[in-house]
C-alpha positions, 0 to 999 in steps of 0.5 A: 500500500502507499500512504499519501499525508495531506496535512493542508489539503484544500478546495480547488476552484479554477477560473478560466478568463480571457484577458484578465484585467486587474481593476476591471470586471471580467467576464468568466468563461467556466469554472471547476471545481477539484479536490486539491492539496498535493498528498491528495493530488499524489493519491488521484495520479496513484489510483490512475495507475492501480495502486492501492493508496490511502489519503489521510490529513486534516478535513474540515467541516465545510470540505465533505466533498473532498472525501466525496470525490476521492471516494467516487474515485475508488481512493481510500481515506481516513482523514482527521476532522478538524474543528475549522475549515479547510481551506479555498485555493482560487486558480485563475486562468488566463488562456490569452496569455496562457498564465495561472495565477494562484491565490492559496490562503494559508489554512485553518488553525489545527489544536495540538489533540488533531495534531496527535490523532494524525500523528497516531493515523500515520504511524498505523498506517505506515506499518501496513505501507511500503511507501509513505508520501509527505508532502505539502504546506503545513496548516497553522498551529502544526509545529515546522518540525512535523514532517521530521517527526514523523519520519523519525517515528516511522523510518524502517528499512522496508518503508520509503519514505518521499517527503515534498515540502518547502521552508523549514518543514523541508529543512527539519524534514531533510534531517532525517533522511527520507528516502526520496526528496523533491524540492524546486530549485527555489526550496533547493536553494533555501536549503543550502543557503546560497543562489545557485546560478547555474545547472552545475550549481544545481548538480552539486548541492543536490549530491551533497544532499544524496551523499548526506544519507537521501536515496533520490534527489529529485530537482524540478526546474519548470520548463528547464526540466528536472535533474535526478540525482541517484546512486545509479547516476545523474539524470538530466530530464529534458521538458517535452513541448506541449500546450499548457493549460494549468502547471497545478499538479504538475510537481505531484504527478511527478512524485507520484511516478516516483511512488509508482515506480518504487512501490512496484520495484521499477528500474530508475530510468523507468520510474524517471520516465514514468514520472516526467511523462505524468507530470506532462499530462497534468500540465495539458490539463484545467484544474488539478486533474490527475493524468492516466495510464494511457497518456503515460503510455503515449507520452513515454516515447517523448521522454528524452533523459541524459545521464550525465554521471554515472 
């Protein structure tokens, strides 16, 4: 089983406009509506694929159709309701200018006894997992060393854990090497400190994290591609031309191929393509949609991946 934790999931509503202009009224053209929060985007590319996963986080009273769709989608949860809400993300699409701009509100204050029954959740269900996904904002009132303390209390030679966060939740969380990390190059850089101008720059801080006990270093760089960084080797995963309609999601999907490809025992390469073909068909996508089976299928072929060490 892979264990997605979603401790700041939210509502997802995509505007899709032409011609925004700020100041002005604009006329919508339509809109969705999606189960967001990106353990919870994890957990709808997994079940595309078949995997057997289970969402757990923190729910709020107004967010009954979050659980509702991943149920309608065959995904079993095990969320901890919450005494607030749950949070709305408005995504507004500009299909003009072929832009997304996202206004993410920062998520309810979680009392210390919900903190403690999803601590509890984890710990039971990564004893029945052999992946575990953290990943993810944390709401207020959750203390920054969570991710970290979950791993220490968790950590086993047979579970992988894949942990995918930004500021000091990454940096607390690093410190207890999981097994498989996937920061951008602006969380890369928050964690070492420094400005990393170059590909190389890049390369280097993110060996030091591999040699520092991380199985996977896995880079996004947007429309630059992603640098993966394994015992195996040094991957450079080049971006396939498409037309993109949204990029929420996209990083998920990418991990979610990770844990697809780990939890079935995938050779490197393929789990590498797997994932960048996923992630691509999130981006060709409104909304935050999971991509499937078939598009990773087509989208494989176009996948080029350079090793650039051994």
């Amino acid at each position: 089983m892979i264990t997605t934790v979603t401790s700041n999931p939210a509502i997802d509503r995509t505007i899709i406009v032409e011609d925004l202009k700020l100041g002005y009224v604009n006329r919508v053209i339509r809109t969705r509506v999606d189960a967001g929060g990106k353990g919870i985007n994890v957990a709808k590319n997994l079940k595309n694929f078949g995997d057997d996963v289970i969402a757990l986080g923190f729910i709020g009273p107004n967010a009954k159709y979050i659980i509702d769709c991943l149920e309608d989608e065959g995904i079993k949860t095990d969320f901890v309701k919450i005494k607030n809400e749950t949070r709305t993300n408005i995504k507004i699409s500009d299909i003009s200018r072929m832009e997304v701009t996202d206004l993410n509100e920062y998520g309810p204050h979680v009392s210390e006894e919900e903190i403690e029954l999803l601590k509890k959740s984890i710990c039971k269900y990564a004893k029945e997992s052999k992946v575990l996904v953290l990943s993810g904002s944390l709401p207020q009132g959750v203390p920054k060393t969570f991710y970290k303390d979950i791993i220490r209390e968790v950590k086993s030679g047979d579970l992988k854990i894949i942990l995918d966060a930004d500021k000091e939740a990454f940096l607390y969380g690093i410190e207890e090497k999981p097994y498989m990390i996937k920061p951008n190059v602006q969380e890369l850089e928050d964690a070492v400190g420094k400005k990393l101008e170059s590909l190389e720059e890049v390369i280097e801080e993110g060996k030091k994290l591999k040699d520092s006990g991380i199985e996977i270093v896995a880079i996004s760089m947007g429309g630059r591609g992603s640098i993966i960084i394994t015992k195996e080797g040094i991957y450079r995963v080049k971006p396939v031309k498409v037309e993109v309609k949204g990029t929420v999601g996209a990083g998920d999907a990418f991990v979610a191929g990770f844990a697809h490809g780990i939890y079935k025992r995938l050779p490197i390469e393929e789990t590498i393509k797997i994932a960048a073909a996923l992630s691509t068909s999130v981006v060709m996508k409104e909304g935050t949609r999971a991509g499937t089976l078939d598009e990773v299928n087509i989208l494989k072929d176009k996948i080029e991946i350079e090793r650039i060490e051994r």
